[in-house]
One Martini backbone bead per residue (centre of mass of N, CA, C, O) as a GRO file, in nm:
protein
   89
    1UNK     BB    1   0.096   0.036   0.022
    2UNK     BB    2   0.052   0.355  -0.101
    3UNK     BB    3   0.147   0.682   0.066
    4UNK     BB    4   0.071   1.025   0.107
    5UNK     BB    5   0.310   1.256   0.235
    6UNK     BB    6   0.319   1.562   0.358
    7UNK     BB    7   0.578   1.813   0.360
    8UNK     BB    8   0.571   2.048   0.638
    9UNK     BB    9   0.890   2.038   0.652
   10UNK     BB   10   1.150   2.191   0.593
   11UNK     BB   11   1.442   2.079   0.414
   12UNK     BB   12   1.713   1.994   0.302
   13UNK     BB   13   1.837   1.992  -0.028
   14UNK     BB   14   2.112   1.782  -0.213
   15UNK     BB   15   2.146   1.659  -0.580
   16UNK     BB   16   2.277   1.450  -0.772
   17UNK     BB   17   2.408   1.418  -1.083
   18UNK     BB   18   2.390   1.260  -1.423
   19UNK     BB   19   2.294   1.348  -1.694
   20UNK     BB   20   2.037   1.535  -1.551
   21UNK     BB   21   2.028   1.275  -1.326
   22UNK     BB   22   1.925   1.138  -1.068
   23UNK     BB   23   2.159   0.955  -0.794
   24UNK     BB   24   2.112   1.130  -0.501
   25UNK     BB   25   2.028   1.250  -0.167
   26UNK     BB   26   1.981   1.469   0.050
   27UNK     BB   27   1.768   1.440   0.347
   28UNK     BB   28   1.674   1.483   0.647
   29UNK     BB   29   1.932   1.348   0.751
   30UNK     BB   30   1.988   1.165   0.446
   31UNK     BB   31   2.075   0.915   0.235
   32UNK     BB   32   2.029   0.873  -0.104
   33UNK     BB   33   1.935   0.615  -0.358
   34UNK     BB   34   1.903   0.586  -0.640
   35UNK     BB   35   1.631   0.296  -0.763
   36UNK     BB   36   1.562   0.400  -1.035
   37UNK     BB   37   1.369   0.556  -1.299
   38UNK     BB   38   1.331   0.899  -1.384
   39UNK     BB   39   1.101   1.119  -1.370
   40UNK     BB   40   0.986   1.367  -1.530
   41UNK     BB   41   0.854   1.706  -1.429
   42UNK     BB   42   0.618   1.914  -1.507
   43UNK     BB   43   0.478   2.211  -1.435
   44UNK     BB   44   0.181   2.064  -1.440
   45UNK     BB   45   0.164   1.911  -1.165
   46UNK     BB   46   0.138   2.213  -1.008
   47UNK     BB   47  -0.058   2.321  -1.145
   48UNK     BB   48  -0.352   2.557  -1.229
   49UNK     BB   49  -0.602   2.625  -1.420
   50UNK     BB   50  -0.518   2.937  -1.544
   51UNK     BB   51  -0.205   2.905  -1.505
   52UNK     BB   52   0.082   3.094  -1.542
   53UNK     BB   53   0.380   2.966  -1.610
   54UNK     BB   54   0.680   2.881  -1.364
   55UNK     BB   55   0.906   2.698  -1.487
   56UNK     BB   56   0.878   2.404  -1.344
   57UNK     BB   57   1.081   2.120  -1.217
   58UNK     BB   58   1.142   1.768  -1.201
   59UNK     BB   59   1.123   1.469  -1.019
   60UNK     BB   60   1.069   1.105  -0.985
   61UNK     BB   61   1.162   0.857  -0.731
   62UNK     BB   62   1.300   0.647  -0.634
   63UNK     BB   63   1.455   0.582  -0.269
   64UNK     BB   64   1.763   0.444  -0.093
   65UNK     BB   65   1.854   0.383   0.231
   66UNK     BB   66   2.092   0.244   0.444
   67UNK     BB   67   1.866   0.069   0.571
   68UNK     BB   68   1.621   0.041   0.322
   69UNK     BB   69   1.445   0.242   0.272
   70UNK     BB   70   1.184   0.307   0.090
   71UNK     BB   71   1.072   0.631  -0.146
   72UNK     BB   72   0.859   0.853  -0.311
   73UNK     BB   73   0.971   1.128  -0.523
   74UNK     BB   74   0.890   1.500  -0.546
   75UNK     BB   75   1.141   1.702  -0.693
   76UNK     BB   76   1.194   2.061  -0.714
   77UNK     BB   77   1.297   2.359  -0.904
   78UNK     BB   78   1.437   2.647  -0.817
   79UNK     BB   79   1.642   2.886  -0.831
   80UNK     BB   80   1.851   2.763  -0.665
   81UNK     BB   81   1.689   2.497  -0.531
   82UNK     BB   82   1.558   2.207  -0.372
   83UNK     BB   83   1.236   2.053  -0.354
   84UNK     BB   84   1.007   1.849  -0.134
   85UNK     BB   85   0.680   1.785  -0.237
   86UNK     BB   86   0.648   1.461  -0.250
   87UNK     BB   87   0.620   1.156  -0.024
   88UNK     BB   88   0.599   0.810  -0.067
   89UNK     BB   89   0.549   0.503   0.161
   0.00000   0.00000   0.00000
């Protein structure tokens, strides 16, 4: 079963790519490595009907810690860092 949690408290995100693609993740205290293959997320997954696009752009992913807990992360980048909108657990 998998449950989407909200986001509630702003973490560092810190990202690493290879070849414009996730590879790794700092978040909430804890190293990530992606685990799947990252879909692209565009603007519109956050947009509402009407509203004019803000250039975001984001990546879904797979990711699991030291631990072995796997986790599906969507994160956008804003201007200048990353930002995690929701995982799904």
């Amino acid at each position: 079963m998998c449950v989407m949690v909200e986001v509630a408290v702003e973490h560092e995100v810190t990202l690493w790519m290879v070849d414009d693609i996730p590879v790794r993740m700092f978040y909430a205290g804890r190293r990530w490595r992606v685990t799947d293959i990252p879909t692209r997320l565009r603007d519109s997954i956050w947009a509402t009907p009407g509203e004019p696009s803000r250039g975001l752009y984001g990546w879904r992913f797979q990711a699991t810690d030291e631990a072995g807990e796997a986790v599906v992360f969507d994160v956008y980048r804003a201007e200048t860092d990353w930002h995690v909108h929701h995982c799904y657990v």
